[in-house]
N, CA, C and O of each residue as an XYZ file, in Angstrom:
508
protein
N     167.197    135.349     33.590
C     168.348    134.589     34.021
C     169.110    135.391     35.077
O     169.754    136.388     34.747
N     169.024    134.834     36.741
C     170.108    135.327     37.352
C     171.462    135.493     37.229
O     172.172    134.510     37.016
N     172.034    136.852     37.358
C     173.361    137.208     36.920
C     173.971    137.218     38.518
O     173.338    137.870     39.349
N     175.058    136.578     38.889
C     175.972    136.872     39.731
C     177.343    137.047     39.223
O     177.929    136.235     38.507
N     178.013    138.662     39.836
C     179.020    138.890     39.331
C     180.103    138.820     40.437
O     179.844    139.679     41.280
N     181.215    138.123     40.751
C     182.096    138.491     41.973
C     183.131    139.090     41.696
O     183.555    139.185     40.544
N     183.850    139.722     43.000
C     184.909    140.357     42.759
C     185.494    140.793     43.909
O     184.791    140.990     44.900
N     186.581    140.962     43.931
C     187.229    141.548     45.129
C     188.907    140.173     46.077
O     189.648    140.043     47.051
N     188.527    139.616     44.850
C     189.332    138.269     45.255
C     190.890    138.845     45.267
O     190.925    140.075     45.319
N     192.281    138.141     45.226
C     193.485    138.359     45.047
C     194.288    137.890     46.073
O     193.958    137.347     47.127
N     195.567    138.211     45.563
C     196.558    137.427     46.632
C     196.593    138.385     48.149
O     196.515    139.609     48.042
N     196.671    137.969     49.053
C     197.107    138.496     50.238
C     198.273    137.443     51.129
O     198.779    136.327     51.005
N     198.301    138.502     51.988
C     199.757    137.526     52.835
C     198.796    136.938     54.110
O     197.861    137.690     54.382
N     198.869    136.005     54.729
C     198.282    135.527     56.100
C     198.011    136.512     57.090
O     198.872    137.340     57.389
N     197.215    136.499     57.468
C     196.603    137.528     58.560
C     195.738    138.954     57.841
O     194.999    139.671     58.515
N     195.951    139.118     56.695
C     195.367    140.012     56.345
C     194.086    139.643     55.976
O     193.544    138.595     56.327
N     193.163    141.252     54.643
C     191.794    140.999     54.840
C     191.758    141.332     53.488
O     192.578    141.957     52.816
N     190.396    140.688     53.099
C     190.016    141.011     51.710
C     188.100    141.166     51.958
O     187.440    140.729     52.901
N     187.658    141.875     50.836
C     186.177    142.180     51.289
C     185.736    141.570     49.247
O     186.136    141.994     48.162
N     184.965    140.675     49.562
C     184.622    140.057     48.329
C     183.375    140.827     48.239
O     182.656    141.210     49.162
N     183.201    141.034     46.648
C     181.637    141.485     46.895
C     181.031    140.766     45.234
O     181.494    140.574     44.111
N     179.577    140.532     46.058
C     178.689    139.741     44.520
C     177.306    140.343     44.171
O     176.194    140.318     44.698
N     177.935    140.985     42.878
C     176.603    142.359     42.349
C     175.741    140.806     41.970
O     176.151    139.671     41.729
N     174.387    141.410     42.058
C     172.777    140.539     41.372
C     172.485    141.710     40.443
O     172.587    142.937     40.470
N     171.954    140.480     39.364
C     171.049    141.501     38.696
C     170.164    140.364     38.025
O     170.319    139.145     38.100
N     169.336    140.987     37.448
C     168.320    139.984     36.835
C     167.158    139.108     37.976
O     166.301    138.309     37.599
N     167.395    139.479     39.278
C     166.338    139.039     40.015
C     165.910    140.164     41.054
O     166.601    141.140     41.344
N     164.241    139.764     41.733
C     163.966    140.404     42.698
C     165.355    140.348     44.313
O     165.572    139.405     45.074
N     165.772    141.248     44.301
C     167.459    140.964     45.371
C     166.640    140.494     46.251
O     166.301    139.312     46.199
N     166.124    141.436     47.326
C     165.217    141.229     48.417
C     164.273    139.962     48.568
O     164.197    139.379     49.649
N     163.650    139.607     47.599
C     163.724    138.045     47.991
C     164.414    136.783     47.732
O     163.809    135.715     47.642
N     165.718    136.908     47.608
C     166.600    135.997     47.777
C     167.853    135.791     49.107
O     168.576    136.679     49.558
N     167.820    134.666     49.427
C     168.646    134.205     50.508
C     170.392    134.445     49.336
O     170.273    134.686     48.135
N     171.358    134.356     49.794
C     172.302    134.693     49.385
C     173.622    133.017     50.276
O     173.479    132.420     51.342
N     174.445    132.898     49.449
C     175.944    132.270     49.793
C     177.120    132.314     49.523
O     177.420    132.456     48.338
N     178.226    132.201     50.585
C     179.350    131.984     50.094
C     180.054    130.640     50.227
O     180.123    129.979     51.263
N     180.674    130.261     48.797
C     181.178    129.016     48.875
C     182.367    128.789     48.101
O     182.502    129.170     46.939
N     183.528    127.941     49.001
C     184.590    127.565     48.254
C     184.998    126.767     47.558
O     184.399    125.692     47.587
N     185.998    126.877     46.764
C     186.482    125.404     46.746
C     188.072    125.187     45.907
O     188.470    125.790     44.910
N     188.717    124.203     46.639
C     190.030    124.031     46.213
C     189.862    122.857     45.255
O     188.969    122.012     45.323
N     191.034    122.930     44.175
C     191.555    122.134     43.450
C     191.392    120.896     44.223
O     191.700    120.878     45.415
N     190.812    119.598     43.469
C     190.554    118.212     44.139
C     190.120    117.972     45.433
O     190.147    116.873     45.989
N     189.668    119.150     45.968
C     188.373    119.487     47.313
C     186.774    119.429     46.624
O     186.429    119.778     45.495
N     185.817    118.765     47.916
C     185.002    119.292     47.432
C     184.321    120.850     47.710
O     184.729    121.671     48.531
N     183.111    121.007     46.733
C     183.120    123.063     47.235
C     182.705    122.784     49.073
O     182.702    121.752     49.744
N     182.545    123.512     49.250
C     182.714    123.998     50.904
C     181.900    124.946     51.178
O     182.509    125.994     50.962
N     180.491    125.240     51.662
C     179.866    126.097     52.026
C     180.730    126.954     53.340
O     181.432    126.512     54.250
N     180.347    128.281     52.994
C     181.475    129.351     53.903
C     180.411    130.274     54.757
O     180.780    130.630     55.877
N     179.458    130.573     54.417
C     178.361    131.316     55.033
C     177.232    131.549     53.712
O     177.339    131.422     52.492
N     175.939    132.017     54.772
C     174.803    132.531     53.945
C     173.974    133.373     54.782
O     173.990    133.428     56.012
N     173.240    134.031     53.963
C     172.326    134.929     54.671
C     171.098    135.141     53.994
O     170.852    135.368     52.809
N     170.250    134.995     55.175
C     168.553    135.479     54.944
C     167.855    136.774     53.611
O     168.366    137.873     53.393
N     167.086    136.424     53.179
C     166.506    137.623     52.285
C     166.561    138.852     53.186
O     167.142    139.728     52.546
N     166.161    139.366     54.565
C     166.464    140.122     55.034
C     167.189    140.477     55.777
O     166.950    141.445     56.499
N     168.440    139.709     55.828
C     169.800    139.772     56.409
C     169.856    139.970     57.856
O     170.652    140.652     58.502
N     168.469    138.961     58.418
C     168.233    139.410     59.898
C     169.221    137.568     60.537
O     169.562    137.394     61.707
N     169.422    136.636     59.528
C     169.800    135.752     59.931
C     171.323    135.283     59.009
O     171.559    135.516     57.824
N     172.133    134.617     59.943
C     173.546    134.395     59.195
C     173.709    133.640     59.940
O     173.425    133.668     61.138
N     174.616    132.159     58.810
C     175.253    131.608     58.817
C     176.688    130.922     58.683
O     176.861    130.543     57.525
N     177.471    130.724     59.291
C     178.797    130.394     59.217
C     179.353    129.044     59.384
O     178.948    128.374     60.333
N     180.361    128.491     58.460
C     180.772    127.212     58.836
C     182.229    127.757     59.870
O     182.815    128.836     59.793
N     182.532    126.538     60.850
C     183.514    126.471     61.957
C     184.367    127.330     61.552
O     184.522    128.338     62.241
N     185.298    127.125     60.088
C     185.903    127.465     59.819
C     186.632    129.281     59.728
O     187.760    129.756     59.858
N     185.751    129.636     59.541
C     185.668    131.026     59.461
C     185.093    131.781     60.530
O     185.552    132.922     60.576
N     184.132    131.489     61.516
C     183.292    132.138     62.569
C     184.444    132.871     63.270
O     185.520    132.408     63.648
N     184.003    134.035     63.351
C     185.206    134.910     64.196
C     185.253    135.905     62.881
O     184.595    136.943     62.807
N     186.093    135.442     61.908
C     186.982    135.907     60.700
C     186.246    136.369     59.582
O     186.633    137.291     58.864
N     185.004    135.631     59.395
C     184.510    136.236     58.373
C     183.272    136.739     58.418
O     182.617    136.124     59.260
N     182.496    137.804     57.750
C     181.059    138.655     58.187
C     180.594    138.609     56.579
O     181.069    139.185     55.600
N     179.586    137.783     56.697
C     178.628    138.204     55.590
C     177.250    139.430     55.401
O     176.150    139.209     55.908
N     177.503    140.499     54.724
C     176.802    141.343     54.640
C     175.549    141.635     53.281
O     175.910    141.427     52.123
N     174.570    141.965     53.476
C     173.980    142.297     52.239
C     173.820    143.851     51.832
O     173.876    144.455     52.903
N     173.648    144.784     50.779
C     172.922    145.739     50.745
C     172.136    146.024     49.660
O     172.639    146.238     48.556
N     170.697    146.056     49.900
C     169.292    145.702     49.326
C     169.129    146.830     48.271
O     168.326    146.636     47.359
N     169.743    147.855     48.317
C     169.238    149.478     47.658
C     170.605    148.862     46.868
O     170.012    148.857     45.789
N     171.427    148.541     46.649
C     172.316    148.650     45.480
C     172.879    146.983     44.893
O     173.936    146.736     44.313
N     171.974    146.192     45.209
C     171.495    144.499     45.192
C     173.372    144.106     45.117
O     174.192    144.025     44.202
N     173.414    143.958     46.481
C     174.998    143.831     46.479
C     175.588    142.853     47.813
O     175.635    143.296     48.961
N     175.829    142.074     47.605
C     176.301    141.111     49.374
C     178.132    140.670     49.230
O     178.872    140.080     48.443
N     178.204    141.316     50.396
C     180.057    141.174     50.187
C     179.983    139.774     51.490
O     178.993    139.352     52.088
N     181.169    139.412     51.571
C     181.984    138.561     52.432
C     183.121    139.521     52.761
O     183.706    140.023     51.802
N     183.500    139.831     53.963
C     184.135    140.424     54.459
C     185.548    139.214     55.303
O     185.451    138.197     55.990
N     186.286    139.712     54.978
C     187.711    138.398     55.514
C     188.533    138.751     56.041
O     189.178    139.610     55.439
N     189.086    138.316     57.568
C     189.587    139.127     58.337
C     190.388    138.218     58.723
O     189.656    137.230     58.661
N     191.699    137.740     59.195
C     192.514    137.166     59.656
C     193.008    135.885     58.789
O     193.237    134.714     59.091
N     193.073    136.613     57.593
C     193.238    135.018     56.629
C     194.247    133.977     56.731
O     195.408    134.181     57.083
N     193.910    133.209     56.510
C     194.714    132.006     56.466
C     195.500    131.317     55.124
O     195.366    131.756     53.982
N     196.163    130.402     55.410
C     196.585    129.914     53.930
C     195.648    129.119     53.715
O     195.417    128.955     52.517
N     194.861    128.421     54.586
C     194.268    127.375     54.158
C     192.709    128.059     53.699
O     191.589    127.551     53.739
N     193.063    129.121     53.352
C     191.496    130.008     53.105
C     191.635    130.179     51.340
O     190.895    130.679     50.492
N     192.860    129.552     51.291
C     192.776    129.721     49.516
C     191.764    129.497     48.746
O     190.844    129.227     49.519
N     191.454    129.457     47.879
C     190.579    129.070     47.036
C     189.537    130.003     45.974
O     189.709    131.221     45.954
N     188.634    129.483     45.242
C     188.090    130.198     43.748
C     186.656    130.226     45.046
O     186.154    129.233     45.574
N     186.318    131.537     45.256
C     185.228    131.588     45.892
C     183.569    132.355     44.975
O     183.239    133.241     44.187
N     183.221    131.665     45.487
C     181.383    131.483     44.427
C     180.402    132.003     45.642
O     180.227    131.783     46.841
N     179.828    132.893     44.509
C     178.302    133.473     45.160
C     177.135    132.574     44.698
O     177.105    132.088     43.567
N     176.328    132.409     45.478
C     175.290    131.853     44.910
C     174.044    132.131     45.942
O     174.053    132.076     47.172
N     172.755    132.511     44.872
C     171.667    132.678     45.161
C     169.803    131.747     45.399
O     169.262    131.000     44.584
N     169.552    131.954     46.048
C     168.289    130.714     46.048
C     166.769    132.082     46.415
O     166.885    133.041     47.178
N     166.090    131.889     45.982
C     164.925    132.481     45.970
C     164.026    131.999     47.309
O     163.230    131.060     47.274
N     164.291    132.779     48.434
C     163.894    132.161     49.594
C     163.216    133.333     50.859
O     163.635    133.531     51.999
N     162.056    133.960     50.153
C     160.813    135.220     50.455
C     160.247    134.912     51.600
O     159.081    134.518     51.592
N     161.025    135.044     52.907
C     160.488    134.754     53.647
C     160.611    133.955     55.017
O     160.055    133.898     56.114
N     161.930    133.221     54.144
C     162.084    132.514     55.557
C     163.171    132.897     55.783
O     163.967    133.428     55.008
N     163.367    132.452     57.770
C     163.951    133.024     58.093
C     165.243    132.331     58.818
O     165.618    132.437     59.986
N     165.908    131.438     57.517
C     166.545    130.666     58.171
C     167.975    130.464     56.394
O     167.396    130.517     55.309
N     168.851    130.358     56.359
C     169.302    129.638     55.190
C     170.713    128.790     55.738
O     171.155    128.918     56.880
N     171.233    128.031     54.836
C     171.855    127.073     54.548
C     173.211    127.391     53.725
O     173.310    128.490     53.179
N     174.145    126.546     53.640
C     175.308    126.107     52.934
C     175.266    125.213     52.142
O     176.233    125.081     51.393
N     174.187    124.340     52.039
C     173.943    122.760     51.186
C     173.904    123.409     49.731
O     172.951    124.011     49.236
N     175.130    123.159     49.160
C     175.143    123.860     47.590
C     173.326    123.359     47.075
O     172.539    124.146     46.549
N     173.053    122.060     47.366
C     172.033    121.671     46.670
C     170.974    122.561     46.496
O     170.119    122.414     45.622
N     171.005    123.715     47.505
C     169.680    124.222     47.662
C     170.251    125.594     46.690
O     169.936    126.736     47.023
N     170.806    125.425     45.906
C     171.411    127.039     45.220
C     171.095    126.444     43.754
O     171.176    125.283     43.352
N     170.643    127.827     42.976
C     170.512    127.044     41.591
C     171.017    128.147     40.879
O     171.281    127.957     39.692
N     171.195    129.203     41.336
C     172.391    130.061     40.727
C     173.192    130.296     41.287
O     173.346    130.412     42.503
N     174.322    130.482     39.828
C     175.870    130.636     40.602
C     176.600    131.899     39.982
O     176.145    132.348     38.930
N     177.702    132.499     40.564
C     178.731    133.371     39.799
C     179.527    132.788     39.092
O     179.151    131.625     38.944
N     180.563    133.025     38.505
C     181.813    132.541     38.111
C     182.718    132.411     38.755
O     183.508    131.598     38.277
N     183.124    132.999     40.009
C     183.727    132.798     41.080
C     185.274    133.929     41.252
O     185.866    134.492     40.332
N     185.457    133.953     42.092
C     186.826    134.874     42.239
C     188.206    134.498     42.606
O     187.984    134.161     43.769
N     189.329    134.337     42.460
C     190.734    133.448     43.041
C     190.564    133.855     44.485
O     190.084    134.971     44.289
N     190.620    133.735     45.773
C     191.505    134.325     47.137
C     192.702    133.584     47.236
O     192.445    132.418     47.534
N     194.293    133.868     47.061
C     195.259    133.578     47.128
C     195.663    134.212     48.703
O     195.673    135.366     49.132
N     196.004    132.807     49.374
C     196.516    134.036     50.328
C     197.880    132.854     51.212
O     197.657    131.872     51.919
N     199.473    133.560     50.731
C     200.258    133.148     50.873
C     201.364    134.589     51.312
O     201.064    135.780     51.235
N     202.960    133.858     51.871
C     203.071    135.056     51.724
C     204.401    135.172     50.822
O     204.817    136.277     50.475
């Protein structure tokens, strides 16, 4: 059973940064594509970025491009979201999620294609 653990969430004031990070365990890391995804109270979730099993490819929705950097690191099975110029409207319970994807060199935001998830982390960011 894939384990995703997140962390790194909390309140911040607008403009500042927070660096989320989501330990794996229980799977091969290296062949899994990786995501980040939000979601507010009576929103639906919101794909935020993802990245390739070998972190040679990344994805970003509008929203964030500029502001946010998704990173992986393979030797300690660990992928942060890095958040840089936050917003209020960046609130939300943010979720890691993993898809088993050896190879290719392309991934997605479509929750559909994720079949594991974390528990997710608060980002509060008001001031």
């Amino acid at each position: 059973q894939v384990q995703l653990v997140e962390s790194g969430g909390g309140l911040v004031q607008p403009g500042g940064s927070l660096r989320l990070s989501c330990a794996a365990s229980e799977l091969t890391f290296e062949y899994y594509a990786f995501a980040w995804f939000r979601q507010v109270p009576g929103k639906e979730r919101e794909g935020i970025s993802c990245i390739t099993d070998s972190g040679a490819f990344t994805l970003y929705t509008d929203s964030v491009k500029g502001r946010f950097t998704i990173s992986r690191d393979n030797a300690k099975n660990l992928v942060y979201l890095q958040m840089t110029g936050l917003k209020p409207e960046d609130t939300g319970v943010y979720y890691c999620a993993a898809d088993w994807a050896y190879g290719v060199g392309w991934c997605t935001v479509n929750d559909l294609k994720f079949a594991d998830w974390g528990q997710g982390t608060q980002v509060t960011v008001s001031s």
